[in-house]
Legacy VTK file of the C-alpha trace (Angstrom):
# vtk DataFile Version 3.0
C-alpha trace
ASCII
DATASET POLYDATA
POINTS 87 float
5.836 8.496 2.331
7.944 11.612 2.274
8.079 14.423 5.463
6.060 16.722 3.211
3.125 14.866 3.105
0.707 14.722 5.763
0.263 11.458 7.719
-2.545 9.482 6.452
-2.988 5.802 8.692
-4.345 4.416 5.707
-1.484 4.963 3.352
1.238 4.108 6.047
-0.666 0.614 6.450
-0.932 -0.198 2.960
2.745 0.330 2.784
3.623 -1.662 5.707
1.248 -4.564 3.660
3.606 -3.746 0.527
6.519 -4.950 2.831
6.938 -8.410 1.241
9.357 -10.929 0.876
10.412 -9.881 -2.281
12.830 -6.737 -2.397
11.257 -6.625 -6.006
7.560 -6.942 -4.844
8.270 -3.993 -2.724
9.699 -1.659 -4.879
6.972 -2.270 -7.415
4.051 -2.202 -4.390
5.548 0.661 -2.574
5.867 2.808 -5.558
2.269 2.257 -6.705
1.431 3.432 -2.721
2.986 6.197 -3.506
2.156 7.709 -6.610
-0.749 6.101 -7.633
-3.068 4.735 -4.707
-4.232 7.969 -3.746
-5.546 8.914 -6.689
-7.255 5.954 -7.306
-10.817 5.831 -7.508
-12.390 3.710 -4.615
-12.962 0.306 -6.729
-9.564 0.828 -7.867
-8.327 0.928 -4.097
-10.304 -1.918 -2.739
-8.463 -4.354 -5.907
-5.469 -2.882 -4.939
-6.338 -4.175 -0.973
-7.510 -7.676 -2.582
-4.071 -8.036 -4.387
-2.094 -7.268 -0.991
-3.958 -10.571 0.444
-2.513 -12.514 -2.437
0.516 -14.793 -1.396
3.954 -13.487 -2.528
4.297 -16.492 -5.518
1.458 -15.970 -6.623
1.860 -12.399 -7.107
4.961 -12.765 -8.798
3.363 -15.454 -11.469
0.961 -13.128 -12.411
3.033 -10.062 -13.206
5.561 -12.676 -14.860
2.223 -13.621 -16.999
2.559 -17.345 -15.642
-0.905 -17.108 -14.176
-3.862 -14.968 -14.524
-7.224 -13.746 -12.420
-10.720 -13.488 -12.843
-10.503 -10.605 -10.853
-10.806 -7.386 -13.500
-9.827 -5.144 -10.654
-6.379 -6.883 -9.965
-5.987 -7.887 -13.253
-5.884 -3.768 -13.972
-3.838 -3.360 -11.036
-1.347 -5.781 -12.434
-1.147 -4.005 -15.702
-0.386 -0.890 -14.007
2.034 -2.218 -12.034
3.982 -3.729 -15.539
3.267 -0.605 -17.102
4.790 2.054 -14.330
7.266 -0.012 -12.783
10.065 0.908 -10.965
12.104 3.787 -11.744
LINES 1 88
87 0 1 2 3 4 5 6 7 8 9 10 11 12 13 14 15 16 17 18 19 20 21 22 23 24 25 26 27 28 29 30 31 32 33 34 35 36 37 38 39 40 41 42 43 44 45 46 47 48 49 50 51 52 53 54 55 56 57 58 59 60 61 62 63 64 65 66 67 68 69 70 71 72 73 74 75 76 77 78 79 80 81 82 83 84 85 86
């Protein structure tokens, strides 16, 4: 979160959950925090939240397309995160 935006609990939570184990994990996480959580529609949010309670491994095989979900919600969050990831 930069100085220029206003301080929002909710956002500076979510990016203390995107503090992994995984310098990699964060920088993907962080930067979807950033630019794309809060313009996320509300279903969109709460599979964003379901993600975050996903173990670090198991994050990682899914964006590396060694596993998969049921979940449609992560499963969109994942391809987001592919799609826009890190600068």
């Amino acid at each position: 979160m930069n100085s220029t935006q206003p301080h929002d609990p909710q956002l500076a939570q979510l990016r203390w959950r995107c503090r992994r184990g995984m310098r990699e994990l964060d920088m993907l996480l962080l930067k979807y925090v950033d630019k794309v959580y809060p313009t996320s529609d509300a279903e969109t949010q709460a599979a964003f939240r379901r993600l975050l309670t996903t173990p670090d491994p198991e994050i990682l095989a899914l964006l590396t397309g060694r596993s998969s979900t049921d979940d449609a919600g992560v499963a969109g969050i994942i391809a987001d995160l592919l799609e826009n990831g890190p600068e």
